[in-house]
C-alpha positions as CSV (number, residue, x, y, z in Angstrom):
1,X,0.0,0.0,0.0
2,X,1.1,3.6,-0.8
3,X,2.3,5.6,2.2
4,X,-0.8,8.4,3.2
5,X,1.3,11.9,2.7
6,X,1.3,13.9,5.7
7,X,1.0,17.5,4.3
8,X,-2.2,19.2,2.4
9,X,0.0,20.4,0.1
10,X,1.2,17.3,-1.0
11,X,-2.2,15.6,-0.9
12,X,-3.2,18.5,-3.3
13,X,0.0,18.0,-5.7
14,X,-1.6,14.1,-6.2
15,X,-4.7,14.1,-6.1
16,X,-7.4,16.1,-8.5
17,X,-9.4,19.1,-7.4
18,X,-12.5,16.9,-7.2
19,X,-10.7,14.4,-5.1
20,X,-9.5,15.9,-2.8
21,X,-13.0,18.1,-2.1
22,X,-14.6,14.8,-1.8
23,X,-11.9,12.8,0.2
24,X,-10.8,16.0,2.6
25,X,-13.6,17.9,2.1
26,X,-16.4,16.0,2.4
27,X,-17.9,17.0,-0.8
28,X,-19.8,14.7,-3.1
29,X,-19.4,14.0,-6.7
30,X,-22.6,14.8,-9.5
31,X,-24.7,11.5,-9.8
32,X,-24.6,9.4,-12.3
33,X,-21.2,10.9,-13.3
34,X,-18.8,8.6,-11.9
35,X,-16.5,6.5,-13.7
36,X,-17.4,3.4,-11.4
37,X,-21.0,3.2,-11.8
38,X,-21.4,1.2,-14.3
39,X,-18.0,-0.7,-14.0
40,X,-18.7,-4.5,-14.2
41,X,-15.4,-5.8,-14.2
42,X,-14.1,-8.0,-11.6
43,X,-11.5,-6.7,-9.3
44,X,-11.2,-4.5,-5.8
45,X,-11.5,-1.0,-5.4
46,X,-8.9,0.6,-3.1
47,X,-8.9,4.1,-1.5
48,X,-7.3,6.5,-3.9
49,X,-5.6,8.4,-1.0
50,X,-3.8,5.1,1.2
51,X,-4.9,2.0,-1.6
52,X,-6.7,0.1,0.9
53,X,-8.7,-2.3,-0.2
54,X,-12.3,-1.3,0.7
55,X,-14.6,-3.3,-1.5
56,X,-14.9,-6.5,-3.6
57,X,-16.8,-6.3,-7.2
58,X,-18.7,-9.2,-5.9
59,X,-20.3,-6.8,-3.8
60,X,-21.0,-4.0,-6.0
61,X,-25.2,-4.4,-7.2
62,X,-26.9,-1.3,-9.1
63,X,-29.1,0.7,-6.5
64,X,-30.7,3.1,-8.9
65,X,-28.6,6.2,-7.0
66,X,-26.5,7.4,-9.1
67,X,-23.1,6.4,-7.3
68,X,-21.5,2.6,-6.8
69,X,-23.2,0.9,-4.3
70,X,-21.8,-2.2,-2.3
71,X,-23.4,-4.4,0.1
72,X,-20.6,-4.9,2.4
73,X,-16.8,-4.0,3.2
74,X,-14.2,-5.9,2.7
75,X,-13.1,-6.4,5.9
76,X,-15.0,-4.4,8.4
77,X,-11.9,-2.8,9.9
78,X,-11.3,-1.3,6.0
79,X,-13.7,1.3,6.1
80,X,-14.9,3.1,9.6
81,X,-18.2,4.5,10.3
82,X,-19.0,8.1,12.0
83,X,-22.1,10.2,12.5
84,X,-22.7,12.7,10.0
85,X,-25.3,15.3,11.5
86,X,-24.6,17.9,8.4
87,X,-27.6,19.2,5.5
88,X,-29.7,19.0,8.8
89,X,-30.4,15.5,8.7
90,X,-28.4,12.2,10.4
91,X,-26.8,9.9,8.4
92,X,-23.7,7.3,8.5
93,X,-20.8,8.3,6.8
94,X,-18.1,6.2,5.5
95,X,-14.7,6.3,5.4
96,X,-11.0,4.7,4.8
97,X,-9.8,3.0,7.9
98,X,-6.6,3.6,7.0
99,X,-6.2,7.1,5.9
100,X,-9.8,8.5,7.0
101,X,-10.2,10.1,3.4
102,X,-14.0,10.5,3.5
103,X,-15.9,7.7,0.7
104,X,-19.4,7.6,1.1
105,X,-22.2,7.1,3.1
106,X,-24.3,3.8,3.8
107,X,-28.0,3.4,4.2
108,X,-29.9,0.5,5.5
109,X,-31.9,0.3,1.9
110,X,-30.1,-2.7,-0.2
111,X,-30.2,-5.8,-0.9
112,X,-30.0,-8.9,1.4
113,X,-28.3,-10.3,3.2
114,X,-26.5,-7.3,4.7
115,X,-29.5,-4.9,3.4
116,X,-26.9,-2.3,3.6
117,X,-26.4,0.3,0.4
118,X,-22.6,1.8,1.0
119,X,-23.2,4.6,-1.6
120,X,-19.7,5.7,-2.4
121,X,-17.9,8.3,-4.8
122,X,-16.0,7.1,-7.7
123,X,-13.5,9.6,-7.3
124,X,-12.8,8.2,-3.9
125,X,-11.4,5.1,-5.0
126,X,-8.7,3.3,-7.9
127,X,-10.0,-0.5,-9.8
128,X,-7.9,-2.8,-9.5
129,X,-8.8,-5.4,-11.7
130,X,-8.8,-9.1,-11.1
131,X,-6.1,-10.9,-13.2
């Protein structure tokens, strides 16, 4: 796994505009824009900040949202989960347990087993796909 950087300014040197408002930020990328949406391939996607391995493509299910959507981490301790009282409403936010870059959000709206819905920005993660 890459090393995190330490500084803002060198976070900012790797990282786009638009990933680093979502991962630091906490901002949120346009639905249905993402380049992971409608990826099918089979492989992991990592956090683009640390390259942790967050979630599996076996996972992945289309929720109708307008971001990927998983049903599951893959290992718990890969992702963390914190209170998110902001927009005036409570929800769970997501993110990297490694590096704390912000992913996502899950709801408990998907699919069973899990019937969780971890609604996360493409721009928040790197593909790595299976060889």
């Amino acid at each position: 796994m890459k090393k995190v950087p330490e500084s803002e300014e060198e976070l900012k040197k790797r990282l786009t505009p638009e990933q680093y408002e979502v991962c630091f930020l906490k901002g949120t990328e346009a639905p249905f824009t993402g380049k992971y949406l409608y990826n099918k391939e089979k492989g992991i996607y990592e956090c683009v900040v640390c390259g942790n391995e967050l979630f599996s493509s076996e996972d992945k299910f289309e929720s109708g949202t307008g971001w990927p959507s998983f049903t599951k981490a893959i290992i718990g301790k890969n992702v963390k989960l914190k209170d998110d009282f902001s927009h005036g409403m409570h929800r769970i936010e997501v993110v990297c347990g490694k590096c704390n870059a912000h992913l996502g959000h899950v709801f408990d709206d998907g699919p069973k087993p899990t019937c969780k819905r971890y609604c996360i920005n493409s721009v928040a993660l790197n593909f790595k796909k299976k060889k």
